[in-house]
C-alpha positions as CSV (number, residue, x, y, z in Angstrom):
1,X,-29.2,1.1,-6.3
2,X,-27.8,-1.9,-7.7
3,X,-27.5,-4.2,-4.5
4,X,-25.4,-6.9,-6.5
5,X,-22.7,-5.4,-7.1
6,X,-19.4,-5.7,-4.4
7,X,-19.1,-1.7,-4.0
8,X,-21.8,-0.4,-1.6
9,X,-22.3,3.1,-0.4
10,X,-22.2,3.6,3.7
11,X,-22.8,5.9,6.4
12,X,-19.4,6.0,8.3
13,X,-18.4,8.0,11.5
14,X,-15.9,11.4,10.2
15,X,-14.5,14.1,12.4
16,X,-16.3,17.1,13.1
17,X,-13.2,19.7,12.7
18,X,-15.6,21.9,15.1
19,X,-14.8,19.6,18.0
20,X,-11.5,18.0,17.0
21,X,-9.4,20.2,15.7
22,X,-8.2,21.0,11.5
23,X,-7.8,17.5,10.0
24,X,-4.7,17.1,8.9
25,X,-3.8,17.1,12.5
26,X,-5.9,14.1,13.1
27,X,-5.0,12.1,10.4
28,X,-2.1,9.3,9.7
29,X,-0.2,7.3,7.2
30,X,-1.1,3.2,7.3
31,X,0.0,1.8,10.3
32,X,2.9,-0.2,8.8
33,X,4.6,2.3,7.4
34,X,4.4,4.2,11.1
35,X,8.2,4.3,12.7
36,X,8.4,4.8,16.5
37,X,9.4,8.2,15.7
38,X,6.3,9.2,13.4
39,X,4.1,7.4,16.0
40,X,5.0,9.7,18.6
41,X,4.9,13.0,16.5
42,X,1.9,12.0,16.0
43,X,0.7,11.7,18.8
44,X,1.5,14.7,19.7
45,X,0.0,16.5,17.2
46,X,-3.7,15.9,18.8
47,X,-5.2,14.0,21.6
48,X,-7.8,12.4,18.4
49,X,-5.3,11.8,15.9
50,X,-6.5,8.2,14.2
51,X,-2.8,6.3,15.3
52,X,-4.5,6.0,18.7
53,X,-7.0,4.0,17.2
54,X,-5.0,2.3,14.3
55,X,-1.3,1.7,15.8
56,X,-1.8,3.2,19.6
57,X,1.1,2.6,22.1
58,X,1.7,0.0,24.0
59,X,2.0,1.0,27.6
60,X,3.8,-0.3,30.8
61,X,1.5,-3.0,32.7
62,X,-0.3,-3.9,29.4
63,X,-1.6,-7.6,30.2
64,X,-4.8,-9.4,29.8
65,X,-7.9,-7.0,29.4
66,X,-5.0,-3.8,29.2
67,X,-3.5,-3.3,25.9
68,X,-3.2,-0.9,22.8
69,X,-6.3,-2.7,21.9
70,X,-8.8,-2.5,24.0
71,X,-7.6,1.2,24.2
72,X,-8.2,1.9,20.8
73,X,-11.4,0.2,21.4
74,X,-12.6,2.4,24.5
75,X,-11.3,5.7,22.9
76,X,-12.8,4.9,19.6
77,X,-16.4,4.7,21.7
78,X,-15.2,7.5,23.6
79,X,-15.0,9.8,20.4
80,X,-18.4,9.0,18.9
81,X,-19.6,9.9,22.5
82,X,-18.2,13.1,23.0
83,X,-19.4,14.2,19.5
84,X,-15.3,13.7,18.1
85,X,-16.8,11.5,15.4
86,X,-20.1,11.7,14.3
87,X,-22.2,9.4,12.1
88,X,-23.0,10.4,8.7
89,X,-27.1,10.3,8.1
90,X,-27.1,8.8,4.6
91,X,-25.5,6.3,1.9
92,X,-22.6,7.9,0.5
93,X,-19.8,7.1,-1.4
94,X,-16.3,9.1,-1.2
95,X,-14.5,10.6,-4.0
96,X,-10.7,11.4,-2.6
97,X,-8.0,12.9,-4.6
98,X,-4.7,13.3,-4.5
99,X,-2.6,15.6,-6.0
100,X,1.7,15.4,-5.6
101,X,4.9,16.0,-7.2
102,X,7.8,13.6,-8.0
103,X,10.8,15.1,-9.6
104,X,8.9,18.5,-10.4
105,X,6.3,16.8,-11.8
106,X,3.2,17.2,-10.7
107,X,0.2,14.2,-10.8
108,X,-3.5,13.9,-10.0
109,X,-4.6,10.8,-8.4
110,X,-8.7,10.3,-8.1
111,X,-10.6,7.0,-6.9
112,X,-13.2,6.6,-4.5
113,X,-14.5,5.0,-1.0
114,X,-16.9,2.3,-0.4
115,X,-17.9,-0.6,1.5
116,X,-16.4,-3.1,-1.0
117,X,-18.5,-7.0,-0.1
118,X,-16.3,-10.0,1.1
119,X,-16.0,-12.9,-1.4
120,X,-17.5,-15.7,0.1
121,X,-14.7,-18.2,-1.1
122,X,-11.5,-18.2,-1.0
123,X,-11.4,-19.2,-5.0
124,X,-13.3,-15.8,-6.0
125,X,-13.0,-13.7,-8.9
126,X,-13.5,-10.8,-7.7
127,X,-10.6,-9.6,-6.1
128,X,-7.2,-10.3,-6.3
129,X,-3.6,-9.6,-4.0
130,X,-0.1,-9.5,-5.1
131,X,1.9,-10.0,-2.0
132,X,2.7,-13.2,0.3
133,X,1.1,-12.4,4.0
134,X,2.3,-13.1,7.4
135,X,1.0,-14.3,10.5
136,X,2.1,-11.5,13.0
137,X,0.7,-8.5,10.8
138,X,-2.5,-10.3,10.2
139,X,-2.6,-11.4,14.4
140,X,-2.4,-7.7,15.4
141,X,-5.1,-6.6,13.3
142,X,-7.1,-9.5,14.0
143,X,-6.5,-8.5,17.9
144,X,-7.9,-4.7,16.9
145,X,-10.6,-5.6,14.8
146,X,-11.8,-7.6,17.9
147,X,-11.0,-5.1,20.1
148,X,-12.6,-1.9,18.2
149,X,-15.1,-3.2,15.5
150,X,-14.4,-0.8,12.9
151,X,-12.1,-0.5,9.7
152,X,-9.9,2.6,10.6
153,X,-8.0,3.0,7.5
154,X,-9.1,1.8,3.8
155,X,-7.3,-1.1,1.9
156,X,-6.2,0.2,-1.3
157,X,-7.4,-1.3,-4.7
158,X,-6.8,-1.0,-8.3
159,X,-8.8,-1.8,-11.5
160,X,-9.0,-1.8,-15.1
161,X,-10.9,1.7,-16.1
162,X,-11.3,0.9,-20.2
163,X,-12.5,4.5,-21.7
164,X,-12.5,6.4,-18.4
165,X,-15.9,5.5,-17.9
166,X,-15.7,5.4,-13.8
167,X,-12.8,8.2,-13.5
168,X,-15.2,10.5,-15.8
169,X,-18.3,9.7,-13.3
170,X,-15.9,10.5,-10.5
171,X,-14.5,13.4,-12.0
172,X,-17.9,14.9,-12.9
173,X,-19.6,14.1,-10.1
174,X,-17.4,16.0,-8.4
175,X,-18.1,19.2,-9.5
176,X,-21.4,20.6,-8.1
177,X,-20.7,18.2,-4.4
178,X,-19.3,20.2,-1.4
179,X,-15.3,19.5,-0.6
180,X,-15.7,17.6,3.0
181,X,-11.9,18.3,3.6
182,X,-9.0,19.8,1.5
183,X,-5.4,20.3,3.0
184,X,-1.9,19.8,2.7
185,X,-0.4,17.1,4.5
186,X,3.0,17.5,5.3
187,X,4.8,15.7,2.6
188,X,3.7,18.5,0.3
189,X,0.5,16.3,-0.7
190,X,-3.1,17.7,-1.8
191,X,-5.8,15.5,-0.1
192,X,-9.4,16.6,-0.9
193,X,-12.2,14.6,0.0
194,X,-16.1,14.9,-1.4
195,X,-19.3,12.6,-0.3
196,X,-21.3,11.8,-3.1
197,X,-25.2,10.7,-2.3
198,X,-26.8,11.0,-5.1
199,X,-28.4,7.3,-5.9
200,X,-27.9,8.1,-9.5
201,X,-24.6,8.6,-9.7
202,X,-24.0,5.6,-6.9
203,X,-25.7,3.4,-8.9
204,X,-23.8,4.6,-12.3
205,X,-20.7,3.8,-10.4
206,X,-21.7,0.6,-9.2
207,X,-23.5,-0.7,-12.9
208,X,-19.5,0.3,-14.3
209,X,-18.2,-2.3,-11.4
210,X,-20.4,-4.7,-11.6
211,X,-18.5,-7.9,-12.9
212,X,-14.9,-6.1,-12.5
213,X,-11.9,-8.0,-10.7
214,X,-10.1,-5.5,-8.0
215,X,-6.1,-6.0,-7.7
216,X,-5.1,-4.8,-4.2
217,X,-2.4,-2.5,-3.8
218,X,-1.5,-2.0,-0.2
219,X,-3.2,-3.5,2.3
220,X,-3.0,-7.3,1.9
221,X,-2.7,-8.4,5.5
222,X,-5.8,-5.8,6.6
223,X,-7.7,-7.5,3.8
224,X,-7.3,-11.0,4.9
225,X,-7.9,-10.0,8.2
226,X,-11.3,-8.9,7.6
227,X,-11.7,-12.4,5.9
228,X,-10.5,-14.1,9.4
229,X,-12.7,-11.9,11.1
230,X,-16.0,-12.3,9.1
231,X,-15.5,-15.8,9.2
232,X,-14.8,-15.8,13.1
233,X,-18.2,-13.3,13.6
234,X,-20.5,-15.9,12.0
235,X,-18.8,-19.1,13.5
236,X,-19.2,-17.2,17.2
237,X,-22.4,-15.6,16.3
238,X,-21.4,-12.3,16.9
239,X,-23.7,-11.2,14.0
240,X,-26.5,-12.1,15.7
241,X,-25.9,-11.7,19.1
242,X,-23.7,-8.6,19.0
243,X,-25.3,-7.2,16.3
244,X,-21.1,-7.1,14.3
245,X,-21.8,-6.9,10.7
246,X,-18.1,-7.8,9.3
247,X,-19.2,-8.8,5.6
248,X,-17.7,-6.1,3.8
249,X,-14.6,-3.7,4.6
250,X,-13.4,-0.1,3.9
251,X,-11.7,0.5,0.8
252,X,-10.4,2.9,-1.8
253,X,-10.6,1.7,-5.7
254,X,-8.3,3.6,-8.2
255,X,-8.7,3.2,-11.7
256,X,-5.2,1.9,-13.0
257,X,-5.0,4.1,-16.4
258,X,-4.5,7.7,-15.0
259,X,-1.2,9.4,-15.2
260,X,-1.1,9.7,-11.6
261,X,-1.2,6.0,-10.1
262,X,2.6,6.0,-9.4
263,X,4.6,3.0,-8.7
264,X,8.1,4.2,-6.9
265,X,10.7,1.8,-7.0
266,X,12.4,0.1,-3.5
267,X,16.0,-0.1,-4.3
268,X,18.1,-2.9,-2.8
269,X,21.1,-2.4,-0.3
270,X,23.8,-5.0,0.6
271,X,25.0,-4.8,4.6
272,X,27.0,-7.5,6.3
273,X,30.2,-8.6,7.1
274,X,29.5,-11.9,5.5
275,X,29.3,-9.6,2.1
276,X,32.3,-8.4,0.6
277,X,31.9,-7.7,-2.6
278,X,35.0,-8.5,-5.2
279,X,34.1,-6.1,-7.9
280,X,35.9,-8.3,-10.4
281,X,34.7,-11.5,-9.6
282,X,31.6,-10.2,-9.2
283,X,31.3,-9.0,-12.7
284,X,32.7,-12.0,-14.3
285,X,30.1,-13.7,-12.5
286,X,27.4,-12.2,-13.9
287,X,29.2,-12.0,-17.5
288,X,26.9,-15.0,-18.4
289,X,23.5,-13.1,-17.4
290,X,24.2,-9.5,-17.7
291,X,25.7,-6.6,-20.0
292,X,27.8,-4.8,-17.7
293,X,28.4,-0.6,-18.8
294,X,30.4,1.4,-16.8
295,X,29.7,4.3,-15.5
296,X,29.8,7.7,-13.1
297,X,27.2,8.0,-9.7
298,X,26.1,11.2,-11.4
299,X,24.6,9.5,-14.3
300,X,23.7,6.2,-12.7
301,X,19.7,7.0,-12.1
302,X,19.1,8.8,-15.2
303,X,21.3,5.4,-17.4
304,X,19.2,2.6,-15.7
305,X,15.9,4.5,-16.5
306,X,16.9,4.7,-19.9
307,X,18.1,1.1,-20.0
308,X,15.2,-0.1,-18.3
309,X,12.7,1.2,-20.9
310,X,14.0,-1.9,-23.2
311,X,15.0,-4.5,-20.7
312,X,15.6,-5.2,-17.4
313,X,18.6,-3.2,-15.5
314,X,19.8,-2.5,-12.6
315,X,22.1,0.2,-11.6
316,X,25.1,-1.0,-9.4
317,X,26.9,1.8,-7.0
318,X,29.9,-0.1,-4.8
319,X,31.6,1.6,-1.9
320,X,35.0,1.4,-4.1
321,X,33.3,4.2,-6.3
322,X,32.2,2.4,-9.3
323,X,29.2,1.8,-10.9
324,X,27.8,-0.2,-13.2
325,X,24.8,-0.7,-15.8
326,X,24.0,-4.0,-15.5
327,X,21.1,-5.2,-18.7
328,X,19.9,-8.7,-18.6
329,X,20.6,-10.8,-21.2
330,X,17.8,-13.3,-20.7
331,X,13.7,-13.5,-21.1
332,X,12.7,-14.9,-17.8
333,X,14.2,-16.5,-15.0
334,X,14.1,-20.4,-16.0
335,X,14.3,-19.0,-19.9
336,X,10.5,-19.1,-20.4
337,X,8.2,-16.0,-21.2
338,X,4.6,-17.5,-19.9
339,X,5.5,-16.6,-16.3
340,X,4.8,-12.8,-16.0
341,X,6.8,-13.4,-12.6
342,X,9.7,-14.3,-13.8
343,X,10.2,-11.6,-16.0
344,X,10.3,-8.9,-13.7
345,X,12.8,-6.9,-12.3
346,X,12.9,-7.7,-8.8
347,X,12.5,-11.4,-9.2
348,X,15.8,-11.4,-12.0
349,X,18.1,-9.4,-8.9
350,X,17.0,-11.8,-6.7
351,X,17.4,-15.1,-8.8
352,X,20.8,-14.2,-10.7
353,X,22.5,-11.7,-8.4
354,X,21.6,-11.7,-4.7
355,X,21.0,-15.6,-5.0
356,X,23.7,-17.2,-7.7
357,X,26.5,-14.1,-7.2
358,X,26.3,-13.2,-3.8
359,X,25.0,-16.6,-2.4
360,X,22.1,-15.2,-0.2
361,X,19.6,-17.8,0.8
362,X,16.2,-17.2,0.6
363,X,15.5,-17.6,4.2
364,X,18.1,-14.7,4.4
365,X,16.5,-12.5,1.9
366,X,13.3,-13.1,3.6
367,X,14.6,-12.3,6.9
368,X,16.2,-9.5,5.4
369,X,19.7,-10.1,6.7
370,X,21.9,-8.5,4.5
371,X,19.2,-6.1,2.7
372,X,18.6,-2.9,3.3
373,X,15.0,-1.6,1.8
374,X,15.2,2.2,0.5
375,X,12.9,4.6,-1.4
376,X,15.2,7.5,-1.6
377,X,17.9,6.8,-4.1
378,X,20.2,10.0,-3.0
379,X,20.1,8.4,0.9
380,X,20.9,5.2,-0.9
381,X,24.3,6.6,-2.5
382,X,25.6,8.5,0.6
383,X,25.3,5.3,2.6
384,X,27.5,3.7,0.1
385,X,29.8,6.3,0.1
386,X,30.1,6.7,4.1
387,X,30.8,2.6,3.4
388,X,27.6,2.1,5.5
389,X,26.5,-0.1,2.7
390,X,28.6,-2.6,1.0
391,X,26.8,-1.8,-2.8
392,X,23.7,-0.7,-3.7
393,X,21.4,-2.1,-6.8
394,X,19.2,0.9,-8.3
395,X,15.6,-0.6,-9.6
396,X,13.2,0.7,-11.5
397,X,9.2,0.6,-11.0
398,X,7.2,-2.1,-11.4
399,X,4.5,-1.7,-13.8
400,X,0.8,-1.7,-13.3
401,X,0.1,-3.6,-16.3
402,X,2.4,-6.5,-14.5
403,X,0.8,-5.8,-11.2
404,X,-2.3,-6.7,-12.9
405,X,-0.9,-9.6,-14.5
406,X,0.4,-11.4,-11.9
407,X,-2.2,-11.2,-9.2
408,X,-4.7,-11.9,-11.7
409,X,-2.9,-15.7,-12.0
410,X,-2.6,-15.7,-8.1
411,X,1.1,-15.8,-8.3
412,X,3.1,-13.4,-5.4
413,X,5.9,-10.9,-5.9
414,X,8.7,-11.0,-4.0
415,X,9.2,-8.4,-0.8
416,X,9.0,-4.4,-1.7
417,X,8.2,-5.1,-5.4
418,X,5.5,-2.1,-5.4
419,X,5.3,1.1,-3.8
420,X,2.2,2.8,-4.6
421,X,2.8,6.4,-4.0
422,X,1.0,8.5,-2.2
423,X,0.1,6.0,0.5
424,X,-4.0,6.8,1.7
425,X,-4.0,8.1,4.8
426,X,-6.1,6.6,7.4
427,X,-8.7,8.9,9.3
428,X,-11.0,10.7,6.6
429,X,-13.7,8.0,7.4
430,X,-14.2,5.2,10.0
431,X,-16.3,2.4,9.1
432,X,-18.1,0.4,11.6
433,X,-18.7,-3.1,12.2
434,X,-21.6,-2.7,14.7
435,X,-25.3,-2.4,13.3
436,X,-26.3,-1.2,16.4
């Protein structure tokens, strides 16, 4: 096998269905994306179900030694021990695919799982993030990482796939392996999972690899966590006196040119007393930056699709019942084209409209004072017509080629640019950190 490259085939712990019950039971979306509601349904669904490892409860008299933590960490050993998770005996790598619908549609998402190698250095070139980080998210995994040893869920990558030479290995190898798990989950989504061990075809994967920059999807404070926490093994000398190997970390690599690698759009809601929004002075506002077309709540979706196709647009719904098509006039924020950043969708709303218009600070868009984030675009409209939403701005998707793009220069999106859709669900393998 070709030992240089960053992808690596592992053995890591899955759960035997015999002892814990049908998968899909056990199984969970990422931990951020996990409201107090799901959490509990969850939990209830099974006694093993992976939150109780990746986002676990906090509990009254948590304190010191006695947290979510070092739960997760005792239940996790717990598992293995009563024969919940068991060890895989050889070097595998993991083909998982997705299949889903959006608006009767349906799409095929493949990729695969591997131990994917740290970068030394902070200025690598092998993988790239789009998205700013913050301390909290990054402290909590930190705390479980500690706490557990073991990568949970995978970090989710993209890269450049030119020909379909790694989605054709993935695709074919697939075809004479045994399916380790195939259900439905209950959004309605097709999650099959197969180990592939053959060295050949490992080694086929990770000669196409070799030399490729990764773009990370979702996942960007777990992946600088397991930075922090390689770094803080090997300054503590847990390697070597624990026997902690934290120099790679779980994660699933998509190739970006297949039909279904789906971007959803996060559309932008407006909340607050301190917003009131003057529909005529509002447009004449904007007169400067934007085309503005009128038009009906029916057709408001399907017209700022259309209009984005050839520029950037926004559909506008405000509680008085109108709504708008609002086109950009310009190339780029500061009127330049060489900053892919600039150009795109979310960073025009926020630099000509929620900034210069509505006169939100940027401390107040990052706090998220008067924004409310929503996928659905139907809950999005009947908010604004109960009046639970002063307006509503419709966006569409970001692009993967400008995903790409701007990580690649190490620049950062603003908040809920991307939505990669279907999220990967945490539990189909458990990588650990212990040798031992």
């Amino acid at each position: 096998m070709n030992d240089k490259t960053g992808i690596l085939p592992f053995r890591p712990y899955i759960y035997d269905v015999k002892a814990a019950g049908e998968i899909k039971n056990l199984t969970a979306p990422p931990y951020d994306v996990i409201s107090k509601e799901l959490q509990n349904e969850l939990y209830e669904r099974s006694e093993y179900n992976i939150v109780r490892l990746e986002f676990g409860k906090e509990e009254d008299g948590d304190g010191g030694s006695k947290n979510k933590y070092t739960r997760a960490g005792a239940s996790f050993k717990e598992w293995i021990d009563k024969g919940i998770l068991k060890r895989e005996t050889k070097n595998s790598i993991y083909v998982y695919a997705q299949t889903f619908t959006i608006d009767d549609v349906s799409y095929e998402r493949t990729g695969f799982i591997s131990l994917f190698r740290l970068p030394e250095t902070k200025e690598n070139t092998s993988i790239y993030g789009h998205e700013a980080t913050l301390s909290k998210p990054k402290e909590d995994r930190f705390k479980l990482m500690e706490a557990a040893n073991a990568n949970f869920s995978p970090i989710f990558s993209v890269f450049e796939d030119k020909n379909s030479k790694v989605l054709n290995i993935l695709k074919n190898s697939i075809k004479t392996v045994k399916k380790l798990f195939d259900f439905t989950d209950e959004n309605n989504i097709k999650n099959v999972l197969y180990k592939i061990e053959n060295e050949y075809v490992i080694s086929d994967i990770q000669n196409e690899m070799s030399g490729k920059p990764v773009y990370i999807a979702d996942g960007h404070h777990r992946f600088e966590t397991c930075l922090n926490y390689r770094d803080y093994v090997k300054k503590t000398g847990l390697d070597k006196n624990k026997g902690i190997n934290a120099d790679s970390c779980l994660m699933f690599f998509a190739p970006s040119n297949q039909e279904g690698l789906v971007i959803l759009p996060t559309h932008r809601g407006i909340k607050g007393k301190d917003v009131n929004i003057n529909i005529e002075r509002f447009i004449e506002s904007l007169t400067k930056y934007f085309i503005f077309k009128e038009t009906n709540t029916d057709d408001l979706l399907k017209e700022n699709k259309k209009y984005g196709e050839k520029s950037v647009s926004f559909g506008f719904a405000h509680k008085s019942g109108k709504s708008f098509i609002l086109s950009f006039k310009g190339e780029g924020v500061s009127g330049k084209t060489e900053n892919p950043l600039e150009m795109l969708d979310v960073s025009v709303l926020q630099e000509y409209i929620l900034k210069k218009a509505l006169r939100i600070a940027q401390e107040e868009i990052d706090a998220q004072k008067y924004l409310v984030y929503e996928k659905d675009p139907q809950k999005a409209l009947d908010k604004v017509k109960r009046g639970d939403l002063e307006a509503v701005f419709f966006m569409n998707p970001t692009k993967i080629e400008d995903v790409i793009k701007i990580a690649s220069l190490n620049l950062r999106m603003p908040q809920k640019s991307t939505y990669f859709y279907p999220k990967i669900i945490g539990g189909l393998v458990i990588n650990p950190l212990s040798v031992k």
